[in-house]
C-alpha positions, 0 to 999 in steps of 0.5 A: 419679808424676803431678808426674814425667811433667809433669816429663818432657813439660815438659823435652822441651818446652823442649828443642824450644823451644831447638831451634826457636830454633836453627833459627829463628836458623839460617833467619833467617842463610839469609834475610838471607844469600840476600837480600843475596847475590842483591840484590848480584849483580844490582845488579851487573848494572846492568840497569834494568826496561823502561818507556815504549816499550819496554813499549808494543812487548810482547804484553799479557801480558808488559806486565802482568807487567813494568808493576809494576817499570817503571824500577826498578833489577833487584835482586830475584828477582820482577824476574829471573824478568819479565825473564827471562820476560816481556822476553829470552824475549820478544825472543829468540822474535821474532828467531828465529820461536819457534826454539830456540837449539838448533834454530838452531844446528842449522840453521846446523851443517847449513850447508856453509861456502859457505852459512855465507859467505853473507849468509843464513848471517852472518845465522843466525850472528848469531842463533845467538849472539844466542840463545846470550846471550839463554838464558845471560842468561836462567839467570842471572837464572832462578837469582838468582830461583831463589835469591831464592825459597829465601831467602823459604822459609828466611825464612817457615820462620824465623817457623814456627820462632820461633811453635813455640819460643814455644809450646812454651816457653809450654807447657813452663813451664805445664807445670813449673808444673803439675808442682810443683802436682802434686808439692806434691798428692802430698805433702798425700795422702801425709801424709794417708795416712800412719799417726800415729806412736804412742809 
C-alpha cells in the first residue's frame, strides 16, 4: 500500500519535472528571442550614448544615469530607458519650458492663422513638431526597454523552471526508489505472516 502511494507521488513528481522542462525551454526561446529582437531593433537606430560635452550640459541626476553608457552604442533595454528618460526627456522639457506636447499643440490650435504666420507662431510650430518627435522617439525606445524587461522576466523564469524540474527529478527517482524498498518490505512482512503450507 505504502510502496503504491511513493509510487504515485513519484510519477507526479516527475511529470512536473517534464513539465517545468518544457517551460524552462519555452522561457528560455522568449529570452533568447526578445534579446535579439530588441538588440537588432536598436542597433538599427544607430544612435550613440551622449558623452563628453553633451554630459557636462544635464542636470547631475541624468548625468549620473547616462555616465555608465557613455559612448556606447544604444543596443539595450537599460540604455532606451536613460535616453528616453534621462537625454530626450530632458531637452524636450528645455525647449518648451516644462510643457506638454499637448499643451503646445494647444496652444498653437488656439492661434488664429495670422498669429500662426507670424514669426511667435513659426516658432511654436516648430516646437510643437519637436515634441511631437521627441515623445514618438521617446515610446519607441520606452517600448524596446519595456520589451527588454519582459526578456529578463522570461529569462530569470527559465532558471526558476530548470532548479524546480531539477529538484523534482531528484525527489521523484528517491522517490521510486523508495517505493521499490518499500514494495521489496511488503513482500519480506507478507511472507512472514503467511501460514506454512502443511501437507
Amino acid at each position: 500500500m505504502r510502496s503504491s502511494f511513493d509510487k504515485l507521488i513519484s510519477w507526479t513528481g516527475l511529470l512536473l519535472a517534464a513539465f517545468l522542462l518544457l517551460a524552462g525551454a519555452l522561457l528560455t526561446w522568449a529570452y533568447v528571442f526578445i534579446g535579439n529582437e530588441v538588440e537588432s531593433q536598436l542597433s538599427i537606430q544607430g544612435i550613440t550614448m551622449p558623452e563628453g560635452q553633451a554630459l557636462e550640459s544635464l542636470p547631475q541626476e541624468d548625468r549620473d544615469a547616462l555616465e555608465q553608457y557613455a559612448g556606447s552604442p544604444l543596443d539595450t533595454g537599460p540604455e532606451a530607458k536613460a535616453y528616453a528618460d534621462h537625454y530626450i526627456l530632458v531637452h524636450m522639457n528645455a525647449a518648451s519650458d516644462g510643457r506638454t506636447y499637448q499643451q503646445v499643440s494647444g496652444e498653437y490650435q488656439a492661434m488664429t492663422i495670422a498669429e500662426k504666420a507670424s514669426p511667435q507662431g513659426q516658432a511654436l510650430a516648430g516646437l510643437r513638431e519637436t515634441l511631437f518627435q521627441g515623445n514618438t522617439l521617446r515610446g519607441l525606445l520606452l517600448y524596446g526597454y519595456a520589451f527588454a524587461t519582459m526578456g529578463t522576466i522570461a529569462g530569470i523564469a527559465a532558471i526558476g523552471a530548470y532548479i524546480g524540474a531539477i529538484i523534482l527529478l531528484i525527489l521523484g527517482l528517491l522517490g521510486m526508489r523508495h517505493a521499490r524498498r518499500a514494495a521489496a518490505q511488503e513482500r519480506a512482512n507478507g511472507a512472514q505472516l503467511s501460514p506454512p503450507i502443511t501437507t
